[in-house]
KOLLODREN-375678 format. One line per 10 residues: number of its first residue (from 1); their letters; for each residue x, y, z of C-alpha. Coordinates in Angstrom, 1 decimal. Layout:
! KOLLODREN-375678
NUM = a = X Y Z | ...
! end
This chain:
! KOLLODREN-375678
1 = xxxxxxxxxx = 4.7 16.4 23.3 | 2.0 18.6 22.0 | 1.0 18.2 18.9 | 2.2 21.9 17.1 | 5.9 20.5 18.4 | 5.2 17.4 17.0 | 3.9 19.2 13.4 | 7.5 21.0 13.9 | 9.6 17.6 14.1 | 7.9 16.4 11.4
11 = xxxxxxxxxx = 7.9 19.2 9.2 | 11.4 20.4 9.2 | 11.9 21.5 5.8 | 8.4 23.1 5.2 | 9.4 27.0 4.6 | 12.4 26.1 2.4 | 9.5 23.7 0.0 | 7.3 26.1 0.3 | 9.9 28.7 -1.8 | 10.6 25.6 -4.0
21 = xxxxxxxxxx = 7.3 25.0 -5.3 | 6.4 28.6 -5.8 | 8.8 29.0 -8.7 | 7.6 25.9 -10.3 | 4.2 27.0 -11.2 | 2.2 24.5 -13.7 | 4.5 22.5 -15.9 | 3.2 22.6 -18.9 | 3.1 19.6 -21.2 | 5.4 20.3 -24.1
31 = xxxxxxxxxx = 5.2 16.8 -26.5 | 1.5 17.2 -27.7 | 1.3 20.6 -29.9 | -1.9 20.2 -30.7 | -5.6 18.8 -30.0 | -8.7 19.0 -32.4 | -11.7 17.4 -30.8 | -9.6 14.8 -29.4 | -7.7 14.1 -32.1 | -4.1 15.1 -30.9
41 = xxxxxxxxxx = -0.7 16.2 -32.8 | 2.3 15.0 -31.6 | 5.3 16.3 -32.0 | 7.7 13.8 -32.0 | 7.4 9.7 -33.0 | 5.9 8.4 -29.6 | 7.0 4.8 -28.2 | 4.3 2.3 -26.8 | 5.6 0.1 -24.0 | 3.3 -1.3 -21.0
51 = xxxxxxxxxx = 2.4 1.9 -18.5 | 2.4 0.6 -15.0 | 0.8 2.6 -12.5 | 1.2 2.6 -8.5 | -1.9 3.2 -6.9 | -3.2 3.1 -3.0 | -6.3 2.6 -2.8 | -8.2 -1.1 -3.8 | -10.8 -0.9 -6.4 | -13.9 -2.4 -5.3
61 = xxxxxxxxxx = -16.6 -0.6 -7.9 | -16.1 -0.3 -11.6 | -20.0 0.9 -12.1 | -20.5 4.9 -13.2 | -23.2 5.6 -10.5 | -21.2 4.3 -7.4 | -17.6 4.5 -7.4 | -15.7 6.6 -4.9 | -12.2 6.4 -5.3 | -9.4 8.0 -7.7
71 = xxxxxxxxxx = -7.9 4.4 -8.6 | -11.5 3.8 -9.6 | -12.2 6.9 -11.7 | -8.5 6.4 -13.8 | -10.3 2.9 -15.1 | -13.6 4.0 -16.0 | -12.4 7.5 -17.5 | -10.3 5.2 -19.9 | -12.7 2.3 -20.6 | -15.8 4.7 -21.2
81 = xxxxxxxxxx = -16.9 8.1 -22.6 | -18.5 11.2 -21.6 | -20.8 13.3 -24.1 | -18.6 16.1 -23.3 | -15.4 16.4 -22.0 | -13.2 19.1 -19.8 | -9.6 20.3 -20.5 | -7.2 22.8 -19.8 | -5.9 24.8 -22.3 | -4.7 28.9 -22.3
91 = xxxxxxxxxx = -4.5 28.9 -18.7 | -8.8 27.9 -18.5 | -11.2 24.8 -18.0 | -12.7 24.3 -21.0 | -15.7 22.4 -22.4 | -15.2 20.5 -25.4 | -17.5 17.9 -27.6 | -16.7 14.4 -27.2 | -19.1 12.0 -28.0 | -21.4 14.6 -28.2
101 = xxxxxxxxxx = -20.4 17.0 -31.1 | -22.2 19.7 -30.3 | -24.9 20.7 -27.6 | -27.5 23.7 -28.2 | -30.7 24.9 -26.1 | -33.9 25.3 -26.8 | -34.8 29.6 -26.0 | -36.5 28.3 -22.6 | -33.4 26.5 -21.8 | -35.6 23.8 -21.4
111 = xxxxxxxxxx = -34.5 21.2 -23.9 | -30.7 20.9 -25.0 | -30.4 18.9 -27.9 | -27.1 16.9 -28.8 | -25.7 15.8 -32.5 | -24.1 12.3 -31.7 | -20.4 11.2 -33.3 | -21.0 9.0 -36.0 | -19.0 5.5 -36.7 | -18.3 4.7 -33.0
121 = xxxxxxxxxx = -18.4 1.5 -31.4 | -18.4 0.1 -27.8 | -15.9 -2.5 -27.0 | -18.7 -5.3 -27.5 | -19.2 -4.4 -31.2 | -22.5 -2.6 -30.3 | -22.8 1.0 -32.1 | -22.8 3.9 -30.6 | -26.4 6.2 -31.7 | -28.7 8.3 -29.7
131 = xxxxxxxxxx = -30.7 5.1 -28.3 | -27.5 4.3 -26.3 | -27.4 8.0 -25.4 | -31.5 7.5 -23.9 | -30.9 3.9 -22.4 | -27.8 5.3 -20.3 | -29.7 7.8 -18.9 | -33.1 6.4 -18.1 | -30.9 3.6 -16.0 | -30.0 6.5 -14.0
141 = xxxxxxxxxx = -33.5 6.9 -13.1 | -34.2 3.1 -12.6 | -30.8 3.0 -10.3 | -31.5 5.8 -8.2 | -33.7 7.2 -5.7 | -33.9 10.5 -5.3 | -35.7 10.1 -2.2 | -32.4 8.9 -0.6 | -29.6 10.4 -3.7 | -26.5 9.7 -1.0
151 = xxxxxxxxxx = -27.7 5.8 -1.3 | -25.6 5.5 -4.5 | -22.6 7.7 -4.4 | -23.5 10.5 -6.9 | -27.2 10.3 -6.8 | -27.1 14.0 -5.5 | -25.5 15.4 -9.0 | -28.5 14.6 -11.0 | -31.3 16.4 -8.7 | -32.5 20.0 -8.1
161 = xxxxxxxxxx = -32.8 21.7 -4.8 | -35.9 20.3 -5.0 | -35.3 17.1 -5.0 | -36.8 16.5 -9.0 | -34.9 15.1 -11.4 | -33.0 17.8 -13.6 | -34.0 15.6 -16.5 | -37.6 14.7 -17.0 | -37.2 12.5 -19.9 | -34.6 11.7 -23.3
171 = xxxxxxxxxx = -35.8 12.0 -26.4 | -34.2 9.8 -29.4 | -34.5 12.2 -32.1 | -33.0 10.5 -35.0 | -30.4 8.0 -34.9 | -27.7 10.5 -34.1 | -29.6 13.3 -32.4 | -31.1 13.0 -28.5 | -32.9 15.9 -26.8 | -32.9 16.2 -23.3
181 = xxxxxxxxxx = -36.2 17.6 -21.6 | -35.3 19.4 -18.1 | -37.5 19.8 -15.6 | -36.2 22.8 -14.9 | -33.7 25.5 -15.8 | -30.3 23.4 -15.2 | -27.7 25.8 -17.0 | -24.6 23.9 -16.1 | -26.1 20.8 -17.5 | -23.4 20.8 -20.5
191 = xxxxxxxxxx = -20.6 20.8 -17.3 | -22.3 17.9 -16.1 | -22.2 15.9 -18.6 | -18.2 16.0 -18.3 | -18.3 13.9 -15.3 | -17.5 10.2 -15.1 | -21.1 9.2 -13.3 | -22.7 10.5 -16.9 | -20.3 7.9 -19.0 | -22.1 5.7 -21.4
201 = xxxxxxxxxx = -22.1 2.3 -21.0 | -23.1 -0.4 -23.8 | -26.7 -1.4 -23.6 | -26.0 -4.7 -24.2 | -23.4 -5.7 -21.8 | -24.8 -3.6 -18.8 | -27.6 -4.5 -16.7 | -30.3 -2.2 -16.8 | -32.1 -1.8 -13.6 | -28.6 -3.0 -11.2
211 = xxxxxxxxxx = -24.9 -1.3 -10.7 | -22.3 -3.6 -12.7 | -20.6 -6.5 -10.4 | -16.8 -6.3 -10.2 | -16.4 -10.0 -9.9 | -19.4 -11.1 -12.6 | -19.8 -8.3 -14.9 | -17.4 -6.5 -17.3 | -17.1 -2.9 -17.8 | -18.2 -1.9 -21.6
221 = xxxxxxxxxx = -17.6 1.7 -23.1 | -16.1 3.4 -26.0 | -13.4 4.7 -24.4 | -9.6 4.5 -25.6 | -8.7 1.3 -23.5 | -10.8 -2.0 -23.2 | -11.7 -3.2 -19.7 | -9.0 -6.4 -20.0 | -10.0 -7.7 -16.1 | -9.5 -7.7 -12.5
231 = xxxxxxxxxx = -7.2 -9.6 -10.0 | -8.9 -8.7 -6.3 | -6.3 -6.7 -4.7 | -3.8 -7.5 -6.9 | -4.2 -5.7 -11.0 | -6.4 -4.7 -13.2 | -5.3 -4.0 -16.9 | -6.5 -2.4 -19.9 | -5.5 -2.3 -23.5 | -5.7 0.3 -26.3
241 = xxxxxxxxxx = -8.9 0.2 -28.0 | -7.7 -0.4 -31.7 | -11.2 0.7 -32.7 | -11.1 3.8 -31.3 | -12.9 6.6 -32.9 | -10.0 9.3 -31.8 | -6.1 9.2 -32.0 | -5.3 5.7 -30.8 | -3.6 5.2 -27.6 | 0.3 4.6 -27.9
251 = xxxxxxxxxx = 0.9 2.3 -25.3 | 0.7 -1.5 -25.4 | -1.2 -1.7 -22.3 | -1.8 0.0 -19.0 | -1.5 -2.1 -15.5 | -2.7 -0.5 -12.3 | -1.0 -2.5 -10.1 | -2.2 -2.2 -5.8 | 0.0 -2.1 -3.3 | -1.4 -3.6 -0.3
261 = xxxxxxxxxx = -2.5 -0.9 3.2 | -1.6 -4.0 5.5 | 1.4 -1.8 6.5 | 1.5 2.0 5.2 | 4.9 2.6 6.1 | 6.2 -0.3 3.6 | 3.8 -0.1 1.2 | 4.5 4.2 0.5 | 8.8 3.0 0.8 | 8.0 0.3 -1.8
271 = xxxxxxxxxx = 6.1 2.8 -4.1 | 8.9 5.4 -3.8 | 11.6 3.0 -4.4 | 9.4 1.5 -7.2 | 8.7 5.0 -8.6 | 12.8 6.0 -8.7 | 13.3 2.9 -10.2 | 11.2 3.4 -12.9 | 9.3 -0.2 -12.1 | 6.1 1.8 -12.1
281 = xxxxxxxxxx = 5.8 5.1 -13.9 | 2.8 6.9 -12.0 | 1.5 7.1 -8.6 | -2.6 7.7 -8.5 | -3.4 10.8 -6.2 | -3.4 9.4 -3.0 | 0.3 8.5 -3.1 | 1.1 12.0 -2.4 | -1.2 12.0 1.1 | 0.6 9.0 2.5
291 = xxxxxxxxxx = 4.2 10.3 1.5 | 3.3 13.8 3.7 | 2.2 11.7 6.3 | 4.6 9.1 6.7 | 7.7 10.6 4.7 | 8.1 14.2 4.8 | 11.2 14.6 3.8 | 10.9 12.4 0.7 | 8.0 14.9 0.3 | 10.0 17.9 -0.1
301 = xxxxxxxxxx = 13.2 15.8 -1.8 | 9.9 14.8 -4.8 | 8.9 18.7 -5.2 | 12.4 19.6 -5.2 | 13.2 17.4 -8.0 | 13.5 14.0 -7.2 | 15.7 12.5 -10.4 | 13.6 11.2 -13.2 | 10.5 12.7 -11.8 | 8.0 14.7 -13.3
311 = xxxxxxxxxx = 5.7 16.5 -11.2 | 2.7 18.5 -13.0 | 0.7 20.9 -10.7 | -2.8 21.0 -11.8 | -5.5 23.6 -11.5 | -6.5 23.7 -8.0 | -10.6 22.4 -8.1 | -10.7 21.7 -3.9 | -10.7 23.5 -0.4 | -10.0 22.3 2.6
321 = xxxxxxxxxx = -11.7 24.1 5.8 | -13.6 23.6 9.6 | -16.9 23.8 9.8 | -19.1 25.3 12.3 | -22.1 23.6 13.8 | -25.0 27.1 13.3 | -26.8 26.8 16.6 | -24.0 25.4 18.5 | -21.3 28.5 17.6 | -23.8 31.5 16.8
331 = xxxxxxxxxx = -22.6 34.4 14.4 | -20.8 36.7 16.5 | -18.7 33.3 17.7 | -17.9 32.3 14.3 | -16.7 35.7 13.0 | -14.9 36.3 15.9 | -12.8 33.0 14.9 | -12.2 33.2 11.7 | -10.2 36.9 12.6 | -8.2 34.7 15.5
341 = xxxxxxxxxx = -6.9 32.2 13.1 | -3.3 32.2 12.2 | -3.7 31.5 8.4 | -0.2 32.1 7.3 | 0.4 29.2 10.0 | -1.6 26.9 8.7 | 0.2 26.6 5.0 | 3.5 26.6 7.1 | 1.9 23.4 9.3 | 0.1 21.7 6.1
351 = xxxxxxxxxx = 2.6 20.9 3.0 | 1.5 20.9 -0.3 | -0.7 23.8 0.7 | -1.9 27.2 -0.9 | -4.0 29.9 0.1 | -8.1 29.4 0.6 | -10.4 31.7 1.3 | -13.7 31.1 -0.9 | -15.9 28.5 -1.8 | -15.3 28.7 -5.2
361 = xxxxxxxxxx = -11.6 28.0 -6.1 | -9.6 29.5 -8.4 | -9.9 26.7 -10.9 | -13.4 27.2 -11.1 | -15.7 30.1 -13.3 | -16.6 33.0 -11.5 | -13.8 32.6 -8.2 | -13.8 35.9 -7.5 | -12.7 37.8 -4.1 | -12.3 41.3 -5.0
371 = xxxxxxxxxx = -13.3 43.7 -2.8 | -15.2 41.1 -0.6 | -14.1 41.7 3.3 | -12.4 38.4 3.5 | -11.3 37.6 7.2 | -7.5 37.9 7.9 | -5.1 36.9 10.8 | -6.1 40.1 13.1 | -6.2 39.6 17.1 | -7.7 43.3 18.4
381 = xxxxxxxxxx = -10.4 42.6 15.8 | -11.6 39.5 16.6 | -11.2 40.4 20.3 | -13.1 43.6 19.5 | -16.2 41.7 17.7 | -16.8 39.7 21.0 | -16.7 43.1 23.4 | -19.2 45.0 20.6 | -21.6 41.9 21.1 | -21.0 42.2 24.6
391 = xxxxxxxxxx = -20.0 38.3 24.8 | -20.6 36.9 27.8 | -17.2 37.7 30.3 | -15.7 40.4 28.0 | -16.9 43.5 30.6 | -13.3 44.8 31.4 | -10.8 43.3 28.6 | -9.6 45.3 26.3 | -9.3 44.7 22.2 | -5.8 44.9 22.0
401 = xxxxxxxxxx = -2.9 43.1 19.9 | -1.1 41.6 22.9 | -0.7 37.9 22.6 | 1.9 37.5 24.9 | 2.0 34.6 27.1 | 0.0 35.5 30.3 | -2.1 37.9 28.5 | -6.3 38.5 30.1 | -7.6 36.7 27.0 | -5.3 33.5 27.7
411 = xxxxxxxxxx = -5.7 33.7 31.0 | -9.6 32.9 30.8 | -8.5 29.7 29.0 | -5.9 29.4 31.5 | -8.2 29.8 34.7 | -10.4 27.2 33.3 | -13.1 30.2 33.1 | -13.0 30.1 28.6 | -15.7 32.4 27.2 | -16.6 29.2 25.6
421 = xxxxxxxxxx = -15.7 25.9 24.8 | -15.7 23.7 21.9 | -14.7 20.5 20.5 | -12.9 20.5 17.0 | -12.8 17.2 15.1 | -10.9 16.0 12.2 | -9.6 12.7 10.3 | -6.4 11.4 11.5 | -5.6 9.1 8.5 | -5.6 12.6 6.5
431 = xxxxxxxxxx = -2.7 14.5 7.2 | -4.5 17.7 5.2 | -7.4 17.6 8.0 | -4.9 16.2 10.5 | -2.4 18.8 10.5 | -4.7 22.1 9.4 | -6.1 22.6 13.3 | -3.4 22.9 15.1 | -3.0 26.2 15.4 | -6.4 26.2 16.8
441 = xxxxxxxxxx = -6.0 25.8 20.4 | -3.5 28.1 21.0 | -5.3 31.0 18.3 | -8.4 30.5 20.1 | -6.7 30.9 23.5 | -6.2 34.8 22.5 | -9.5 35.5 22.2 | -10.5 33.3 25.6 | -12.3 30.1 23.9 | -11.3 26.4 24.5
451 = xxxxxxxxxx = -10.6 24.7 21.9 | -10.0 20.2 22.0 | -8.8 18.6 19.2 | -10.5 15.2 19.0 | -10.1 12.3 16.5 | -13.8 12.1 14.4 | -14.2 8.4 16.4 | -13.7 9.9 20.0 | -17.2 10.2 20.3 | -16.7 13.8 22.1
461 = xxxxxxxxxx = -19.5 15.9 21.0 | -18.3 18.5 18.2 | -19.0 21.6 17.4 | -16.0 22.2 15.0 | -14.9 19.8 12.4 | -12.6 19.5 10.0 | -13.5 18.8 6.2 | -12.9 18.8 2.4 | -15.0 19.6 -0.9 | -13.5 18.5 -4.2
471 = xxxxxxxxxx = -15.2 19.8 -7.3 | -16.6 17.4 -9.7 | -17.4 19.0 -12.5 | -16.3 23.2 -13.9 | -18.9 24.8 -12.8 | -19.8 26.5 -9.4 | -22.9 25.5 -8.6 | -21.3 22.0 -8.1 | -19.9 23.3 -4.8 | -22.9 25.2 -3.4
481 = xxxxxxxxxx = -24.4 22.0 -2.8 | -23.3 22.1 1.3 | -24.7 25.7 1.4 | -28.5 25.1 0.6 | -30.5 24.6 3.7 | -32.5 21.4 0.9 | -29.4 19.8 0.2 | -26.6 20.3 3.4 | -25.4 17.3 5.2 | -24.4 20.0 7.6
491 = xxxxxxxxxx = -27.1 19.8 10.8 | -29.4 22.9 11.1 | -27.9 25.3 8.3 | -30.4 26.8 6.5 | -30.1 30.4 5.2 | -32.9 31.5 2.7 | -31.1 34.5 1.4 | -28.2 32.1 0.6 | -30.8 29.5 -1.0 | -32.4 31.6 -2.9
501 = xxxxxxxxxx = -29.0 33.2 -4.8 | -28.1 29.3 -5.1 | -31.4 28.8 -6.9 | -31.2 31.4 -9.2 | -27.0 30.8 -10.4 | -28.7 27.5 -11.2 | -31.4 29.0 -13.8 | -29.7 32.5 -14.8 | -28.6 32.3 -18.7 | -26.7 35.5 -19.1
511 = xxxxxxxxxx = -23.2 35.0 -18.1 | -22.2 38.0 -16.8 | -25.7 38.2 -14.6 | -24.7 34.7 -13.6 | -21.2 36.3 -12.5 | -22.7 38.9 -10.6 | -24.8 35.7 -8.4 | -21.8 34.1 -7.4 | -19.9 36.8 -6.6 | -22.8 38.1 -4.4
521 = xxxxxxxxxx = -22.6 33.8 -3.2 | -19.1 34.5 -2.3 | -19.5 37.2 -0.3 | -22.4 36.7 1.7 | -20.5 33.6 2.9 | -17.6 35.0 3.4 | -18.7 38.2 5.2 | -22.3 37.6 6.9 | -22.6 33.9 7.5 | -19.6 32.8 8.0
531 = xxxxxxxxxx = -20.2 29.3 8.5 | -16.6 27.8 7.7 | -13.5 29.0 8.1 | -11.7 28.2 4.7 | -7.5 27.1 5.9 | -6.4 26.1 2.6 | -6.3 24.2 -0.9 | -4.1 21.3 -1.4 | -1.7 21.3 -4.7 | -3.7 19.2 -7.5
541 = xxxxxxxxxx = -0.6 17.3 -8.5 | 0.2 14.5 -11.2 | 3.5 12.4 -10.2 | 5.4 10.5 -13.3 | 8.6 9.4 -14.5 | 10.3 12.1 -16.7 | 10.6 9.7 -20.2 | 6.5 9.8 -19.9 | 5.4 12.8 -21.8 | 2.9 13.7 -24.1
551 = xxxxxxxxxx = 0.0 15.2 -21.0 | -2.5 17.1 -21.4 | -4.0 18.9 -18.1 | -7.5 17.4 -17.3 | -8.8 19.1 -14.3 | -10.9 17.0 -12.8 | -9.5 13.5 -14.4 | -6.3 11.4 -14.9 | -6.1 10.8 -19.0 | -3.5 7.9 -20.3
561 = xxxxxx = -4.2 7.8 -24.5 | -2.1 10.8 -25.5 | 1.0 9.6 -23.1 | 4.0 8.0 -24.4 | 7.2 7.2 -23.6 | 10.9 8.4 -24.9
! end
């Protein structure tokens, strides 16, 4: 069975979800009326009870600096604090104060300068001031090497395309005002300091120079839930920190409970039945890849409205798309392509899929297409770039439309004479980079190019492969990290022009100049290098039981302490 019939088994539903999900838009979050500096209204008297959340992936790493998975993130986010904080609110990401109540640069945006909450405490009873604030981030420096940032997990975040550190040194000030001294002009250093790797830890129940210990050390912040403990493989649970400095947290406790990969099948049935049940009352973000992969149909029955189910879409902060290896598939090759894919078929193939087609989501500042030649689903085109370049075995075809079965592109491919071949390879336990190249051989075949799909541990040489970028923080210079030749784990891509744009979004302090750089980012990629074709986004989804309310939309993290139950 090939494997676009077996996409078409398994999928049978896909068009009918696809109308579903497009009336549903973002659900917005109707119990919590109001939010001052995260202090929030609600609008109704909120019961506690003990939150129990389903999640699928193990947590091994409870340390800022070095975890790398969503169950992870959902306990550090609660048991510790960022300076600064991200939300949604009027249809935008927003950057709000924190612990941090306010942030202001020096006029060579040089030095940014932080006034510190007062009368906050970390779990241990140790306050919260601007020494804290210094020894945090000076164990960054001790922690990581910036000779070798991918070492540790998010070592990359706190560099320049240099490779120096974007902060040269922290200054305590007073008790409750830190300065931090740049290197460099870093202007979405305030955006940074939203994400969980910049959390601050208590000095005196974190090692200084060494990553916190799962099994020996506890984790120590002033978040809205103390770290309570772990059960390898089993629990972890948290409970509401009653000294918190915002509005308390209304549950009792919060149990993230693991449900065991030994079988996938059984362990996404027991999660769904669990779910229905109302035995747990959230799944983490991984629940939704496994039920695509193994349970479709429950899938589509879940986004339909599965009963007592909440699902809350999310704005969309990742792309999914397939690389191109430069001097293995040149220019001409690569633009060629990306006019032979059929994209409209690849959000049929893929559920939970929407449209892709920059580097910069819509979620993010300054995602902006207009009027950049973005390529489409167009057959004579691409066929037409190959015969202009006079590729290699095009003398005599001609750059039509035709695309019926026996046509003179296919029957390159056909006679085993391709105008190239390639390799594509993706990750089969991922049913986004799973399902997304299918279409590929038989596209390709139109415009006379071989195309394998190979798992990533076939060992086949690739030239293609299939990948994802998630935003971690709201700002866009976060993603262009894959697209400067300093700072690419992508083998020989270097593009100065494309460097030197990335360079200067990174230093430019006008807003509307810094606009201008990413759009002129955007569509360089898009229309001159061309070295990814972008298939899609997934759906940024949050699954809970309906009597859960009280959400607020965090982008880029999973937030418990304003949920409650009714």
């Amino acid at each position: 069975m090939t494997e676009k019939a077996s996409s078409k088994r398994r999928f049978p539903n896909i068009k009918e979800f696809k109308k579903t999900i497009a009336v549903g838009g973002l659900i917005a979050s109707l119990a919590i009326v109001g939010i001052i500096s995260g202090i929030f209204i609600f609008s109704e008297t909120p019961k506690g009870g003990i939150l129990k959340v389903g999640i699928t992936q193990s947590i091994e790493e409870i340390d800022p600096l070095i975890y790398s998975r969503f169950s992870e993130e959902i306990v550090i986010n609660h048991v510790t604090e960022t300076l600064f904080d991200n939300i949604y609110i009027d249809g935008k990401s927003q950057t709000l104060p924190n612990l941090a109540l306010d942030g202001n640069w020096s006029s060579d945006y040089l030095n940014f300068t932080c006034t510190l909450r007062k009368n906050v405490m970390f779990h241990d009873g140790t306050p919260f001031n601007a020494v804290a604030v210094k020894w945090n981030f000076d164990r960054i420096t001790q922690i990581i090497d910036p000779s070798d940032p991918y070492m540790y997990w998010w070592g990359y975040l706190f560099l320049l395309p240099d490779g120096r550190w974007i902060v040269n040194k922290t200054l305590v000030l007073d008790s409750y005002t830190v300065k931090f001294v740049l290197n460099d002009v870093f202007v979405p250093f305030r955006e940074l300091l939203t994400h969980t790797t910049t959390s601050i830890l208590s000095p005196t129940s974190t090692p200084a120079d060494k990553t916190l210990n799962i099994h020996t050390d506890n984790l120590v912040g002033t978040g809205s839930f103390t770290y309570d403990g772990y059960e390898p493989d089993v629990n972890m649970s948290l409970s509401p920190n009653q000294n918190f400095w915002g509005t308390k947290p209304k549950m009792d406790k919060v149990i993230l409970t693991f449900y065991s990969p030994t079988n996938f099948t059984n362990r996404i049935n027991i999660l769904w039945n669990a779910l229905l049940a109302g035995e747990i009352h959230m799944v983490d973000r991984e629940f939704i890849k496994d039920l695509i992969r193994f349970y479709p149909d429950r899938y589509i029955e879940l986004i339909k409205g599965a009963p007592g189910i909440t699902v809350q879409e999310k704005p969309t902060i990742s792309y999914y798309y397939v690389f191109f290896y430069p001097k293995l598939v040149n220019s001409t090759m690569r633009k060629a392509i990306s006019y032979a894919i059929n994209y409209s078929n690849i959000l049929e193939i893929v559920p939970n899929s929407i449209t892709a087609r920059s580097p910069i989501p819509e979620g993010i500042p300054y995602s902006n297409t207009t009027g950049i030649d973005i390529a489409y689903y167009n057959i004579s085109k691409a066929r037409q770039i190959l015969i202009d370049e006079g590729w290699p075995g095009t003398a005599g075809l001609t750059a039509n439309d035709n695309i019926t079965a026996g046509n003179e592109w296919e029957q390159l491919v056909t006679n085993e004479s391709p105008l190239a071949r390639y390799n594509l390879s993706y990750y089969p336990w991922n049913p986004y980079t799973e399902l997304s190249p299918i279409p590929f051989p038989d596209n390709l075949k139109q415009i006379g190019v071989n195309v394998s799909c190979q798992p990533i541990w076939s060992g086949a040489p690739a030239q293609l492969e299939t990948l994802m970028w998630m935003y971690d923080y709201n700002d866009p210079h976060n993603g262009m990290l894959d697209y400067h030749s300093k700072w690419t784990l992508w083998t020989d891509f270097n593009v100065s022009a494309l460097d030197e744009l990335i360079e200067e979004g990174i230093k430019e302090t006008n807003s509307t100049l810094r606009k201008g750089i990413y759009y002129n980012i955007q569509k360089l990629i898009i229309e001159e290098i061309c070295p990814i074709i972008f298939t899609f986004s997934a759906r940024n989804l949050d699954i809970y039981v309906s009597n859960l309310i009280g959400w607020q939309i965090f982008p880029f993290k999973i937030v418990f302490k304003t949920v409650y139950f009714v």
